[in-house]
Every structure is written in C-alpha cells, then in structure tokens.
C-alpha positions, 0 to 999 in steps of 0.5 A: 121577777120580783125584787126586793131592796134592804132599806139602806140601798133605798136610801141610797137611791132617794138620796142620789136621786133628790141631789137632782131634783128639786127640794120635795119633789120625790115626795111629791111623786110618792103622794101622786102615786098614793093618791092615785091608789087610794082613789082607785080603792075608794071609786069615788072621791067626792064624798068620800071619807078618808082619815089620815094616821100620821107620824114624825118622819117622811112617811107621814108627810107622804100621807099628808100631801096624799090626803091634800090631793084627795081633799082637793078631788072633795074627799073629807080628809081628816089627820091624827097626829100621832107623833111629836111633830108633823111633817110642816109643809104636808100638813100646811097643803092638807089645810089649804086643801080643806083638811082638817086635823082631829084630837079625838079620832074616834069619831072620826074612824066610825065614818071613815071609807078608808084609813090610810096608816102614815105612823112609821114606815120603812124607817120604824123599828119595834112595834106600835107605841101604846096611843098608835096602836089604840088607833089601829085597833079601832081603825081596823073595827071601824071596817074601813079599808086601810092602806099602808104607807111604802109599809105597815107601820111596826113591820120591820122592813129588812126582814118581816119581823113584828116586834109587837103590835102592827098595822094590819094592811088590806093595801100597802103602797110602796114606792121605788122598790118593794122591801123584804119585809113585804114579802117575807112573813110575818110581814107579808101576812100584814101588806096586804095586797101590794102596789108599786110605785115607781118614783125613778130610783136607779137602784143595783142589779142584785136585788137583797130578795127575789121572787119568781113570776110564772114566766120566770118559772117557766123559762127554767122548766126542764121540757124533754126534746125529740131526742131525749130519753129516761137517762137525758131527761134525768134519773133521781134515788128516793131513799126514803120510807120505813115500815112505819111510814111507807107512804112517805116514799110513795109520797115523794116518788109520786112527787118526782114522777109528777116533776118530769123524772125520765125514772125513778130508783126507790131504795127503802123497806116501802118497794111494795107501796110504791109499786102498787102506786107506780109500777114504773118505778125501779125498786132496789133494796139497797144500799144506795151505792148500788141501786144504779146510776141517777143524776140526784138523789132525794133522802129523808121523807119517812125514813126513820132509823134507816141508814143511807144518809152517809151513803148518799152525801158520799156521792158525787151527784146532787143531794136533797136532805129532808126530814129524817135526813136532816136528823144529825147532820154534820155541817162540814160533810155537807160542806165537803161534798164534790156535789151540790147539796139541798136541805129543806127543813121546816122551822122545828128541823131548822131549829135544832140544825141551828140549836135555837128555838123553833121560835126564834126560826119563826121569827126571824126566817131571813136571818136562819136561812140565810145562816143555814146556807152558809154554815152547811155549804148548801141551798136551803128551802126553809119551808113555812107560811113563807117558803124561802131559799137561799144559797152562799151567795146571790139573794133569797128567794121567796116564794110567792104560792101555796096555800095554809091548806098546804099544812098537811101531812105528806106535802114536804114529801111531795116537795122533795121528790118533785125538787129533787126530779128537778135537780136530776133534770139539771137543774142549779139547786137554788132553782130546783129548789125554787122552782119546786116551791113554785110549781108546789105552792101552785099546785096545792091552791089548784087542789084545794080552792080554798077547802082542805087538801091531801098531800096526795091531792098536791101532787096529782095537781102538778101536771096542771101546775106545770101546764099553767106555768108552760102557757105563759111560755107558750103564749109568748113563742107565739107572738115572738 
C-alpha cells in the first residue's frame, strides 16, 4: 500500500523528530537522499552539470546541501536564487564545496544535465511567482532532466490543485511520506516518476490517502472454492440499457461476467443484445423487484428514461448508481438505505450532484469526493485522469492504473458491472469500488499498449488483469 500524508501531519512528525536530533540533522538526511537520486539519474557525476533553482524556505536548503555533495563528487553545480534570501549554512556548504551562484541563469540552463527545482515545496501555496516561472520555462526547453524537491514547486501539497503555472517534474523526490498532492491529479501529472525517501518519520497509522499495490488487490480478490456454486460466489442485477443504447447493457453485463459474477440477472429493454453476447446471462423484463434474487445490483449504464432506480435503492442489498442512474438522485434515500450504496460519476455527473461546475470537480477532486460521500451516505468513485474513492470515513483511495486511452465510450460501463460482481462476491464497497478501478486501469494499459482501445477491448483484457494481479499471490504461497 501506498500512503500518503496531509502536510500538517508531516510537520508534526519533522517536528517530534528534530526535538531528538541534533540541530540540521534531518535536513542532512533529505539531501543525502536527494543526492543520492540525483547521481543515479545523472550516471555519471564528474563532469556533470547540474543547476540548482532555490527558494526561501527548507525546501531550498535541502537543494543546496544536495548540490554541496554533487560538487564535492566533481559535478559543476550552479544556484539561482530566486527567493528573498537563501537558506545560509546551504549555501555556505554549496560554496565550499566549489559551487557557484549565478545572476543570469540563462546560460547556465542551455548546458545543464539536470535541474533540480528547490523554489517552494510542500510548504507553497498558489503557483509560481512571474521571475520563477520564467526559469522553469526555460528549464523545461533546456532539455535537461528536472527533479522535484519533496514536491513540484506551485502544486499544492494537500490536494494536487495548480493554481497557476507549475513545475512540471520528470522526477520528484520526496522525503518521509509521499503527499496527496502526488498522487492525485493535476499534481500527479506534474511529479513525474517518484521516489521516496525515508528520513525516520514515525507518522500515524491512518494515512490522509492510499493506494493499493497488486498485491493489496490481490489479497482482496474474491476466488471461488471447491465448494462454491453460482448463488456463493455471488449474483449481481444490471439494470441498464435502452433502446437507444443497448450496448451499455452489453457493456456492463460483459464487465461483470468478466468480474467473477457466479451469474448475471439483466433487467432492461436490451435482453436480446445481451443474449447475442452472453447467452448465460438470466434475462427478466422486469421490474427489478422481481427478476430473482442477487447479492448487488448495478443500475444506470444507458438506461435513459427508464425506470428502476427507485426499485433498486428500496432494496436491502448493495447498490451501484452510474450514469443515468445518478440523474435526480435524492442524497437522504441514499443515505436512508439498509444496504450500502456505491455512486461512480465522472466530473460532469459529480458536478450537477453537488450543484457546482464541471471545473470546479476537476479542479478540486479530493474536496468533491470527499464532499460526496458524506452528503449521500455512500462509497463514491469519482472516475477522471485520477480515479478516487472515498467513504465517510477511513482515507481516499487513489488509483494507481489506466490509461488516457481509457477516455473512451462504454469503459464506465465496464467498470460498473465489474465493480458491481465484486460487490456481489462480497466484497466492502469501498473495495469493490476500489479494486475494480484497479483491475480496470490495468486492463485497459494491457489492451491498449500505448494505441487506441475499445471499451470492449477493456473488458475482454480483465481475465488477464486478474491473472496478473493473482501471481503476485501466487508467488508468495509458494515461498510461504
């Protein structure tokens, strides 16, 4: 698993720890370890060009006493300083070291082999002043590689949220915990590859933000026994489909046949797509109520004006909301459900449930799932560049796989039944929810290679998913 920590708790933690360490000790570790990082990237240090952009604050000092090690290895290291003031005994070392600062960075930037960005770090709010985006820019066109100091500099920390203009990382180095602002878009786009680096925080055991690894997933993996049968390892309802869109409820029946449904009950007017598809499937015309009994049901993908929604939330079993589904949905029937409920909007769906702008969503996805779950009561995967899932309670949940080619007609569909046969497996919503993501993400990256991909393509590629995220399991009952 990996977590991540709000920049109040981490400041917590430095502070607890240097009350036992020696003065300027922890930020003689976070520069060993930038240092460190920064060699690996250039290959070689002697002879190397480094240019070091640094700010006021401890975040520049970390960049100073970093390049001091580089310079003392023989990299030429150069400082713009692009603050008020420098952090005084960093950059005392980087000139005893044989650093140098510069005025004009230009000149400096066209040689570089790697720029390392010290200007804010987790401690900045708002985006780059007008003089330190300059530099970035020409930072960026000098081609050199450019690491991030603990975070790039104008991304919000807390959040991901770019206030304007940014550092656009290839690496981001950061020290003690990651911070959700790495993870979570647009943030995450700008990190950049990550690396940790452990500084001996002790820090609490509920993490602000989490993402699952494979073998997190696989660990939650519903996998059928020798004595399971269709009703054990679980039967979800898809209500879903129209007229107009009958390949939505192909779509997400494929998506939870694919999901380890021991059957499938599809309610809707698309009964004959989805048995030219999947003959297994058990077709009822309806209402819900009285298609037989599941263990979750799934409603909403392409479903237009047809009824049902009320049908299914009065339920006592798991409920997933998408798409259409989501269209009037009233927050206190959700939150008045016997059942647990699961809601997967996109930004626009999320947007008019929170009557606010499709921006404002994009913007800001931490603050509106998190505002979700609470208002309605229930899990939320809000879907995006950065899936997130959230609960009352307990940290979100990011997601770590997919694709941009995943921004493709009929994907959610998939998602939904797959999510939703887990739900039915018996799997926590929050799991389901999250596990799907997973097992979607991953999916899609094993369809597409890097070329566009059909939403049926995805789900003909879970089984695969699935295998992949089983070794890992497997591997380790093996060994024991």
């Amino acid at each position: 698993m990996r977590t991540a920590y709000r920049v109040e708790t981490v400041r917590a933690a430095e502070a607890e720890l240097m009350a036992r360490l020696p003065d300027g000790a922890l930020m003689q570790r976070a520069a060993a370890g930038l240092a460190a990082a920064c060699a690996g990237l250039l290959g070689r240090v002697y002879g190397a060009r480094v240019v070091l952009l640094v700010g006021s604050g401890d975040n520049g000092g970390d960049a100073l006493y970093a390049g001091a090690r580089l310079a003392r290895r023989g990299a030429g290291v150069s400082a713009v300083l692009l603050g008020p003031r420098a952090h005084e005994g960093g950059l005392a070392a980087l000139r005893a070291a044989g650093g140098r600062v510069v005025e004009d960075p230009s000149a400096a930037l066209e040689r570089a082999d790697l720029v390392v960005d010290g200007i804010t770090g987790i401690g900045g709010r708002g985006g780059l002043r007008p003089e330190a985006a300059r530099v970035v820019r020409a930072a960026r066109d000098s081609g050199a590689v450019l690491v991030a100091v603990d975070l790039p500099s104008g991304v919000d920390a807390d959040t991901g949220e770019v206030a304007g203009e940014a550092v656009h990382a290839d690496v981001t180095v950061t020290f003690g915990a990651y911070k959700p602002g790495l993870l979570i878009d647009p943030g995450r786009e700008r990190a950049g590859a990550l690396r940790l680096v452990g500084i001996g925080l002790s820090l609490p055991p509920e993490p602000d933000v989490e993402a699952l690894q494979h073998a997190d997933v696989a660990r939650l993996l519903p996998v059928p026994v020798g004595e399971s049968d269709k009703y054990r390892r679980g039967v979800v309802g898809i209500v879903a489909g129209s007229a107009r869109y009958p390949g939505a409820a192909v779509l997400a029946v494929t998506g939870a046949l694919r999901g380890g449904a021991g059957a499938v009950r599809y309610v809707g007017p698309a009964g004959d797509a989805v048995l030219a598809r999947h003959p297994e499937t058990l077709v009822h015309s309806g209402p819900p109520a009285k298609a037989g009994r599941v263990q979750a049901w799934v409603i909403g993908p392409g479903l237009g004006d047809t009824p049902g929604v009320d049908d299914v939330l009065g339920s006592d079993v798991p409920v997933l909301v998408d798409a259409d589904g989501l269209r009037h949905l009233d927050p206190s029937a959700v939150r008045a459900r016997p059942a647990p409920t699961v809601l997967t909007p996109h930004a626009g769906e999320a947007a008019a449930l929170l009557g606010t702008a499709r921006e404002e969503v994009e913007s800001r996805r931490l603050e509106a799932v998190r505002e979700l779950a609470g208002r309605y009561g229930a899990t939320v995967l809000l879907k995006g560049s950065t899936t997130l899932v959230a609960s009352a309670g307990g940290p979100v949940r990011v997601n770590p796989t997919g694709t941009p080619w995943l921004a493709t007609a009929g994907s959610g569909d998939v998602l939904s039944g797959l999510a939703g046969s887990l739900l039915a497996a018996g799997l926590a919503p929050r799991d389901a929810a999250s596990v799907g993501a997973y097992l979607h993400g991953l999916a899609a990256r094993r369809a597409s290679r890097d070329a566009p991909v059909a939403a049926h393509d995805v789900a003909d590629a879970l089984p695969g998913a699935w295998r992949d995220v089983r070794d890992v399991r497997d591997v380790r009952d093996v060994r024991g």
